[in-house]
MMTF fields as JSON, N, C-alpha, C and O atoms, coordinates in Angstrom:
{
  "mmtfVersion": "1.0.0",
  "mmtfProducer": "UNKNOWN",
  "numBonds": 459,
  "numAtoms": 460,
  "numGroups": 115,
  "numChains": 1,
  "numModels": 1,
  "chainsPerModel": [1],
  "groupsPerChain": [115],
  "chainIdList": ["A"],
  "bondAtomList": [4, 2, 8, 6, 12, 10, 16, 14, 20, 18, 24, 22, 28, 26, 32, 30, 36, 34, 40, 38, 44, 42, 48, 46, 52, 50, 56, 54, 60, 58, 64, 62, 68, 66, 72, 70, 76, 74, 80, 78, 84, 82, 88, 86, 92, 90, 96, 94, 100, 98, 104, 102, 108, 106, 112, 110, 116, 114, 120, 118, 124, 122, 128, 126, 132, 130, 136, 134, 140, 138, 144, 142, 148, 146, 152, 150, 156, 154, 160, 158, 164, 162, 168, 166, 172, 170, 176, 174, 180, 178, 184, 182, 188, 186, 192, 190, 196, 194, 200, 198, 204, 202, 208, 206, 212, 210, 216, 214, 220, 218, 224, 222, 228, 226, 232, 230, 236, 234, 240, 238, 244, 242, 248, 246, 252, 250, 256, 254, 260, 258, 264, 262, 268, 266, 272, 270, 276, 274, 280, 278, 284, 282, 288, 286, 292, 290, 296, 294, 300, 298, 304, 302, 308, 306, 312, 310, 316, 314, 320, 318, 324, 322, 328, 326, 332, 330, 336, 334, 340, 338, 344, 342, 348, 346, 352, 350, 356, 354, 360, 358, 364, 362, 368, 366, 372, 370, 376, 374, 380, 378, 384, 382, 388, 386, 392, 390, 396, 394, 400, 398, 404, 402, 408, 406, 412, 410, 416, 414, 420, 418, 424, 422, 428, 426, 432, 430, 436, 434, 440, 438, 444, 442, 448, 446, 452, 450, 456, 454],
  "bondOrderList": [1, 1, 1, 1, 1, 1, 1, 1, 1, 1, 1, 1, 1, 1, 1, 1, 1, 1, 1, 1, 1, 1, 1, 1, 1, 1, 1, 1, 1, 1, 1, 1, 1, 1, 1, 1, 1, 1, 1, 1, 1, 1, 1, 1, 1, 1, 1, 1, 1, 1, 1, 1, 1, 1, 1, 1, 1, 1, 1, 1, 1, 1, 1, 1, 1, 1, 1, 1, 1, 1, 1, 1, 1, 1, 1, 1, 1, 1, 1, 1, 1, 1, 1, 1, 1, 1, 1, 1, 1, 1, 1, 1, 1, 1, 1, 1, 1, 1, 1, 1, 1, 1, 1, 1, 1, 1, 1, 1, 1, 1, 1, 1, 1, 1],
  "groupList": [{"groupName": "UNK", "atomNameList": ["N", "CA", "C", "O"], "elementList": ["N", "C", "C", "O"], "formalChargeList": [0, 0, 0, 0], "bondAtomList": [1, 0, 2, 1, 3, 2], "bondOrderList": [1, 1, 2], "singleLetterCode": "X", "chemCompType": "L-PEPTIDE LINKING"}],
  "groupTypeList": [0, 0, 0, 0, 0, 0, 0, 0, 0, 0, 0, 0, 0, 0, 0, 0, 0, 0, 0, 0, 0, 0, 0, 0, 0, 0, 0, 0, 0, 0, 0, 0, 0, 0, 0, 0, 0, 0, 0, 0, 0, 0, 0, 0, 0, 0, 0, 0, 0, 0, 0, 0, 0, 0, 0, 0, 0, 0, 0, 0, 0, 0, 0, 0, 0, 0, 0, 0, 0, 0, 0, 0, 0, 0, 0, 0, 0, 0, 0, 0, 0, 0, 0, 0, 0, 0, 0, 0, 0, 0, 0, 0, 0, 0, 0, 0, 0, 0, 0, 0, 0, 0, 0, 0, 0, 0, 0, 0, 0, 0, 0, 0, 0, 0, 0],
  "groupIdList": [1, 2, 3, 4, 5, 6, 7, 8, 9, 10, 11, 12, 13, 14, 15, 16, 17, 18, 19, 20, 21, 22, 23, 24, 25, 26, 27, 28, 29, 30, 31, 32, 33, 34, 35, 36, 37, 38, 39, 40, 41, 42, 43, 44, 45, 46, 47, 48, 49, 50, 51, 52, 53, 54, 55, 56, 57, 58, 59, 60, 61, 62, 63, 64, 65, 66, 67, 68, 69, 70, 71, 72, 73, 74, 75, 76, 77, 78, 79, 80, 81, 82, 83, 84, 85, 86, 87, 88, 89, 90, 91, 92, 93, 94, 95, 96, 97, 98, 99, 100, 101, 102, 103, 104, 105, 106, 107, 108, 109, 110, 111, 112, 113, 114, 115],
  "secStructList": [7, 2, 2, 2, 2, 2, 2, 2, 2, 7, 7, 1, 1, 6, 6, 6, 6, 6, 6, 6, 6, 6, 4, 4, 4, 7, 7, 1, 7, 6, 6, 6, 6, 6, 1, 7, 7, 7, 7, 7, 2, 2, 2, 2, 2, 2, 2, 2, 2, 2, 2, 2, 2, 2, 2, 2, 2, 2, 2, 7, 7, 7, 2, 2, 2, 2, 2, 2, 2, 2, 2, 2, 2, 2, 2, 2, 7, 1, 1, 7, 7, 7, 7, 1, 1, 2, 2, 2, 2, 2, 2, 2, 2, 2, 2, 6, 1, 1, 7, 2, 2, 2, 2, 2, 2, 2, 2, 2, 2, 2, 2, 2, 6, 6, 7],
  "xCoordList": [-34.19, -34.954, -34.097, -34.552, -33.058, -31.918, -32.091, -32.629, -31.66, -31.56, -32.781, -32.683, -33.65, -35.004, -35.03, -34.982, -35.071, -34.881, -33.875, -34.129, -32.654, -31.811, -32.174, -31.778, -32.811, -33.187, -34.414, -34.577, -35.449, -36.022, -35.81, -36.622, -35.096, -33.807, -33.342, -34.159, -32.265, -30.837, -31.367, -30.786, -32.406, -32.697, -31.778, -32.172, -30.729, -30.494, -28.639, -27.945, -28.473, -26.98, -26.551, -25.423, -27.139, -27.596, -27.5, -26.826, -28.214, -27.663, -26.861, -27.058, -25.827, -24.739, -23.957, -23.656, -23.525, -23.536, -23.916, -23.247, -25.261, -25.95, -26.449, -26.932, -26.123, -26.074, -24.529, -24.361, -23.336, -22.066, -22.382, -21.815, -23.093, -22.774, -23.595, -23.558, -24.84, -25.33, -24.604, -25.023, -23.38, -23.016, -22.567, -22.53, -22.217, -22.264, -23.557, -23.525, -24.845, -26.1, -26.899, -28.005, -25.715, -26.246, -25.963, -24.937, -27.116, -26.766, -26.405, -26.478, -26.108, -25.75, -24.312, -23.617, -23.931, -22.482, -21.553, -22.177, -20.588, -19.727, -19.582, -19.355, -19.662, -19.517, -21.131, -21.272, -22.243, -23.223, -23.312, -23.962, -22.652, -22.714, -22.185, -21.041, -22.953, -22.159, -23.069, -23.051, -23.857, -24.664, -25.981, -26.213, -26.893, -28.057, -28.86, -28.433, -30.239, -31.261, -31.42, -31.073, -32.19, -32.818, -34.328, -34.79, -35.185, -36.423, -37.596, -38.054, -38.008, -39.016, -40.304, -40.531, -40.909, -42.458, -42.715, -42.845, -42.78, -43.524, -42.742, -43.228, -41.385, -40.128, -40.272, -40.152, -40.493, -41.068, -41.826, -42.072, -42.99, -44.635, -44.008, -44.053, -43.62, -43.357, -42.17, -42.647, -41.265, -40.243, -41.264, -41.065, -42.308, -42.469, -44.109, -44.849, -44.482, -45.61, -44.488, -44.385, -43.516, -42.541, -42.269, -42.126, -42.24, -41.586, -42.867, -42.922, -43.922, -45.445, -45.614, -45.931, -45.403, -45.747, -44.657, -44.896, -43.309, -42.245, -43.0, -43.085, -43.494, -43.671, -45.168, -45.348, -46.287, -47.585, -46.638, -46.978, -45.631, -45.152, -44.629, -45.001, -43.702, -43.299, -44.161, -43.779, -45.16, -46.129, -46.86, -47.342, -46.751, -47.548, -48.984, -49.135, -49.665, -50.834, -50.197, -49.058, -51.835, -52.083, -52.43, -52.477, -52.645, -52.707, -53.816, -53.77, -55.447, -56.785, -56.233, -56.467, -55.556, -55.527, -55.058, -55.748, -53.754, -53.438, -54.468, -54.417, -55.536, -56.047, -57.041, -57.269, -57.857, -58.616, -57.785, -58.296, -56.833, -56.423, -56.167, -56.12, -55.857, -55.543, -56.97, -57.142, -58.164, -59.532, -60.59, -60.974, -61.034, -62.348, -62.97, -63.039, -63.54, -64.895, -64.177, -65.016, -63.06, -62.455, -62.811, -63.259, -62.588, -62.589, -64.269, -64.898, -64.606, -66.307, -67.487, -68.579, -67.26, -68.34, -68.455, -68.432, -68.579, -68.945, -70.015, -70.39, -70.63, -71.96, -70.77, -70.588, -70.192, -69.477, -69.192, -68.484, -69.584, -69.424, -68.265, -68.334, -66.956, -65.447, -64.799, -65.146, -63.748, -62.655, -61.645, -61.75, -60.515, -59.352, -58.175, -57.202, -58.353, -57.259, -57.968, -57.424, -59.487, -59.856, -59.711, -60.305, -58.807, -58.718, -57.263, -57.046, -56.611, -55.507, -55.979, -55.276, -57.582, -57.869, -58.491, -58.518, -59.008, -59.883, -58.934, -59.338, -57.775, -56.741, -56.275, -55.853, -56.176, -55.091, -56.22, -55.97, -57.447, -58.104, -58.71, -58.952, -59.153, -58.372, -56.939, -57.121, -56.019, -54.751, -54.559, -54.045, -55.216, -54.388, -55.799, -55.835, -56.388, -58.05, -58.091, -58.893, -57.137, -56.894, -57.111, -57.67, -56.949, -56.061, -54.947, -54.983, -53.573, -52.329, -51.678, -50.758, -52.045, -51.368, -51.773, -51.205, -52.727, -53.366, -52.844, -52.515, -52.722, -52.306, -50.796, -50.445, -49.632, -48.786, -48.461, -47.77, -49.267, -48.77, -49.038, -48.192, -50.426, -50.087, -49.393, -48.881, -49.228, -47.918, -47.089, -46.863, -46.173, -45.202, -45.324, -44.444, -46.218, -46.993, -46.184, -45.101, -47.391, -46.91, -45.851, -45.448, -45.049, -43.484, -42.97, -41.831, -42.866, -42.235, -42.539, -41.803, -43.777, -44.153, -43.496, -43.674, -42.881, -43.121, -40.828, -40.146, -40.641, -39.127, -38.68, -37.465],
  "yCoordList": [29.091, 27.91, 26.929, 26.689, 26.369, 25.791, 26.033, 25.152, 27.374, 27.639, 27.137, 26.068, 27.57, 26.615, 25.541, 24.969, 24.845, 23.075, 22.838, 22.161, 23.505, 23.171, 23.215, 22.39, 23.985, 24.595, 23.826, 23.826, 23.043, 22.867, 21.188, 20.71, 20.563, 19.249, 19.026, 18.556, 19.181, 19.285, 19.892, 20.79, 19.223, 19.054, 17.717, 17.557, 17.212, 16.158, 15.828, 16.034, 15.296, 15.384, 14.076, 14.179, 13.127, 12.426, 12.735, 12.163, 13.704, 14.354, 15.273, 16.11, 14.981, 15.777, 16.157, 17.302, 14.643, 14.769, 15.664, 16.449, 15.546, 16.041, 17.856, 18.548, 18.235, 19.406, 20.125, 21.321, 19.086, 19.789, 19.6, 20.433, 18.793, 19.388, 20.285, 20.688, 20.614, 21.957, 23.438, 24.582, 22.973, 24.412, 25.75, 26.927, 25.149, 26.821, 27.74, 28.886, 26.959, 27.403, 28.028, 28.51, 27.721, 27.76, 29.568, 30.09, 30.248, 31.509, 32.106, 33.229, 31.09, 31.565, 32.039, 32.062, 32.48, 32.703, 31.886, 30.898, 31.515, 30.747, 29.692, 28.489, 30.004, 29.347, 28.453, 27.643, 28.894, 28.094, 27.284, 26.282, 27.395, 25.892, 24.945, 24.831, 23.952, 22.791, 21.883, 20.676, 23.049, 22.24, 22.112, 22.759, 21.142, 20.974, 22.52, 23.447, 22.397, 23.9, 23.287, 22.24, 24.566, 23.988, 24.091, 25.184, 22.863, 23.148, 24.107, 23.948, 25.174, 26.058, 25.719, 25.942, 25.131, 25.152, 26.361, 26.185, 27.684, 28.834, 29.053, 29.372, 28.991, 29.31, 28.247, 28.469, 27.224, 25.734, 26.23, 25.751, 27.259, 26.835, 28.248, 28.053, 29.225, 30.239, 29.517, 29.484, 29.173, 28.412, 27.729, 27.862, 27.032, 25.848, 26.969, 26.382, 27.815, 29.064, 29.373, 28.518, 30.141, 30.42, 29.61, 30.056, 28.201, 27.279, 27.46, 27.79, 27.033, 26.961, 27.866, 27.557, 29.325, 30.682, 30.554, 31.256, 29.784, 30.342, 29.159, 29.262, 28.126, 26.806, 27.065, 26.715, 27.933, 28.072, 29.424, 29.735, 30.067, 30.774, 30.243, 30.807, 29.05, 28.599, 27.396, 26.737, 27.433, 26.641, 27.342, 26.865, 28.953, 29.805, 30.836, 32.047, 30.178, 30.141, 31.738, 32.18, 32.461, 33.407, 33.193, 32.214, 34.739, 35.001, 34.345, 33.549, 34.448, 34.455, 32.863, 32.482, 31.725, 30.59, 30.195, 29.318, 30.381, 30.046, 30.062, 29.14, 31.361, 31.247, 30.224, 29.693, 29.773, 28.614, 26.995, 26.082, 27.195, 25.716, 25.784, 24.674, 26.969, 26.812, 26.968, 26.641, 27.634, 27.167, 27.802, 28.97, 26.788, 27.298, 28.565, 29.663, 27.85, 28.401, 30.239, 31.059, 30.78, 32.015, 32.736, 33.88, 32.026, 32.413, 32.803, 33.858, 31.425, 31.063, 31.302, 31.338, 31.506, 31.822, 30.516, 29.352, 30.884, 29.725, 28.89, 28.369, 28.67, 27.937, 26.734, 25.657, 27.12, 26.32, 24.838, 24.748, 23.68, 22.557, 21.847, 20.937, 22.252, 21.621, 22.071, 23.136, 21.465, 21.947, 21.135, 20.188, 21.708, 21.387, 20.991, 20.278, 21.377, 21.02, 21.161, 21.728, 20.646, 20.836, 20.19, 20.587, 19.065, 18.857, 19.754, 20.017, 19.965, 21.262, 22.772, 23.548, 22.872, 24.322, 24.196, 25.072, 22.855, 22.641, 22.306, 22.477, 21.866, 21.889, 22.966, 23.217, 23.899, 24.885, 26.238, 26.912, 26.088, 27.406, 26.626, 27.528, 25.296, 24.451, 25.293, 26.257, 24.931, 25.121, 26.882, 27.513, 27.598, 29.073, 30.14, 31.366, 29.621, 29.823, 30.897, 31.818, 30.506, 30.785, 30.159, 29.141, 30.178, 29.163, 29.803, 30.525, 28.816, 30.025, 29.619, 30.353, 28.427, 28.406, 28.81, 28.598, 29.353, 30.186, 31.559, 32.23, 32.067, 33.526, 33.465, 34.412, 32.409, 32.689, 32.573, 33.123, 31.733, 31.181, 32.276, 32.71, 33.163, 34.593, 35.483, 36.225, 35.624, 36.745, 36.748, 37.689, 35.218, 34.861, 35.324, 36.009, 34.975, 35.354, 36.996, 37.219, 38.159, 39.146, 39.639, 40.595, 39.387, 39.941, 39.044, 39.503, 38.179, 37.411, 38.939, 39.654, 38.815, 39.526, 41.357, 42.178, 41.78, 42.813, 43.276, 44.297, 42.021, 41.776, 41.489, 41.287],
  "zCoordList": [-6.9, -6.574, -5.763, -4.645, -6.061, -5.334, -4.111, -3.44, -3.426, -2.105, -1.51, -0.907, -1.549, -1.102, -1.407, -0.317, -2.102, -2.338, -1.173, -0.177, -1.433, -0.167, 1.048, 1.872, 1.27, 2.941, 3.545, 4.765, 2.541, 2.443, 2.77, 3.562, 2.383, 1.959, 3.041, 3.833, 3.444, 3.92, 5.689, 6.3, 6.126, 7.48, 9.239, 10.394, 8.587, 9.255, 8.765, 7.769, 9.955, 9.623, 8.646, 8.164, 8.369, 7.289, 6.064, 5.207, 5.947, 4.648, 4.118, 3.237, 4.841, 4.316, 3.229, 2.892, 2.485, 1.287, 0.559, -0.113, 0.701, 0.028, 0.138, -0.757, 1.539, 1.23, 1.22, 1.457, 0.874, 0.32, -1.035, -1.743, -1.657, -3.126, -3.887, -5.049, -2.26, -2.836, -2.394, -2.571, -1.765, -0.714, -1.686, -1.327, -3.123, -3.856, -4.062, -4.512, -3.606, -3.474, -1.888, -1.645, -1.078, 0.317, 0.22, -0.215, 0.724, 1.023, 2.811, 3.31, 3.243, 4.568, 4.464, 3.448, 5.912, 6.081, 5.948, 6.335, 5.718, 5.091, 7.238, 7.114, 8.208, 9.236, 9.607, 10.524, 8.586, 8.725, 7.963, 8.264, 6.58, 5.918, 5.987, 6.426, 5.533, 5.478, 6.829, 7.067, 7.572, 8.711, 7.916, 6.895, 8.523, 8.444, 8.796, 9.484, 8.012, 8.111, 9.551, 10.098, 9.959, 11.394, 11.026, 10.699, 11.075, 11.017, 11.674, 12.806, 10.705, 11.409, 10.309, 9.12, 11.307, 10.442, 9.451, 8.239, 10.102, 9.006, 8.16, 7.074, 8.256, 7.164, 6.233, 5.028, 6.633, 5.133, 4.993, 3.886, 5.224, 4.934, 3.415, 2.2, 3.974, 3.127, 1.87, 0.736, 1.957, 1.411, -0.061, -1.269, 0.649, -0.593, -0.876, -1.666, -0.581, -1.332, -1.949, -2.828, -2.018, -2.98, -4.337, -5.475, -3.848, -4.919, -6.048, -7.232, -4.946, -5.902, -6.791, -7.94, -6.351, -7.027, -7.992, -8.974, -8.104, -9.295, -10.184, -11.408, -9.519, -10.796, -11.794, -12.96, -10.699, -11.62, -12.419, -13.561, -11.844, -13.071, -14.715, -15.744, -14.671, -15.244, -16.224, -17.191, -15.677, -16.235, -17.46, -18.488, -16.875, -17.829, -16.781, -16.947, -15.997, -14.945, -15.164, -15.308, -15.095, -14.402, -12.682, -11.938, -12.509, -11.025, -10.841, -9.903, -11.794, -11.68, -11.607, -10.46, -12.423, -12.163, -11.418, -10.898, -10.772, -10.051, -8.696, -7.882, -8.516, -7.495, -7.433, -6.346, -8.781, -9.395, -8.492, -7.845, -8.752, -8.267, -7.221, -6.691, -6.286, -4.751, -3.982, -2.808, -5.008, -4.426, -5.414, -5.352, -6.4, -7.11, -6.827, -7.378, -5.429, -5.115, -4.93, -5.303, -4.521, -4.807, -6.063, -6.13, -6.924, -8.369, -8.257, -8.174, -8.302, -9.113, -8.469, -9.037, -7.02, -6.176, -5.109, -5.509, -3.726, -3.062, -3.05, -1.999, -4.246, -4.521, -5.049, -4.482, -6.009, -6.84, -6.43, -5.427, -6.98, -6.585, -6.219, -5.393, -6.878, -6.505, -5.662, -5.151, -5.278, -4.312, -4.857, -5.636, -4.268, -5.0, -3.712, -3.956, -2.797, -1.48, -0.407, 0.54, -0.25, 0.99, 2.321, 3.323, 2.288, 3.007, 3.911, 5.093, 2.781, 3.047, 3.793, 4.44, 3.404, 3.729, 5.167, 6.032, 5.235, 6.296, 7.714, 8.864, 7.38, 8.384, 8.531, 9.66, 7.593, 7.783, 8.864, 9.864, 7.975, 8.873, 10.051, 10.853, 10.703, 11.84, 12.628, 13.371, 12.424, 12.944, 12.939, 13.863, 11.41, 11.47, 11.358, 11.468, 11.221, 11.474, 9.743, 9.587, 8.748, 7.461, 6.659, 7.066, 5.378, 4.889, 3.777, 2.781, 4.874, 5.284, 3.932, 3.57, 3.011, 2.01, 0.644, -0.428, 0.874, -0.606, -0.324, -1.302, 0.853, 1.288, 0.93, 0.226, 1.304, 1.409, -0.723, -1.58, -0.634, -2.438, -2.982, -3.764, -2.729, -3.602, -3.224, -4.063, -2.223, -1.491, -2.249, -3.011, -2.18, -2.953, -4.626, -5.146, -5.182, -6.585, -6.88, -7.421, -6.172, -6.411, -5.841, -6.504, -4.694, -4.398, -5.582, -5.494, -6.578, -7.476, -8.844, -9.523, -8.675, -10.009, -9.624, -10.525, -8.483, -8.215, -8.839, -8.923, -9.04, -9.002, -9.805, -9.796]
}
């Protein structure tokens, strides 16, 4: 979890500090740490589906719930009256014509569960 918090973090030379006193967590080559991540949109987008999928782990959430909170109407049928991140889904299949963070959060889910 660290390494992602870090990578995730530790975008700006500003925070330096702060990513030397994560550098026993940095998994790069020993000549890349100590620098700032370089920001890539899809590598955060996957990064924090990861974080999500270890925390509805740690919470207890099944798969069936977890998919409940990243969108009801999945679970319950698209009649179903709630939504839960639509304004998240409505941008995302907008921008990825998906919605790239329920896909990536279970990806993450089962390569987690597969390990």
């Amino acid at each position: 979890m660290v390494p992602r918090v870090l990578e995730l973090t530790y975008t700006a030379h500003d925070l330096q500090a702060w990513g030397q006193s994560l550098a026993a967590y940095d998994p790069r080559p020993a000549a890349d740490q100590g620098r700032p991540y370089t920001w890539n949109r899809e590598r955060r987008a996957v990064l924090r589906a990861e974080l999500d999928a270890y925390f509805a782990r740690l919470y207890g959430l099944s798969r069936d719930e977890l998919r409940y909170i990243l969108d009801p109407r999945d679970v319950l049928g698209a009649d179903y009256p709630s939504e839960t991140f639509r304004v998240l889904k409505e941008g995302e299949l907008r921008a990825h014509a998906e919605y790239r963070t329920r896909r990536l959060v279970l990806q993450a889910w089962d390569q987690q569960n597969n390990h």
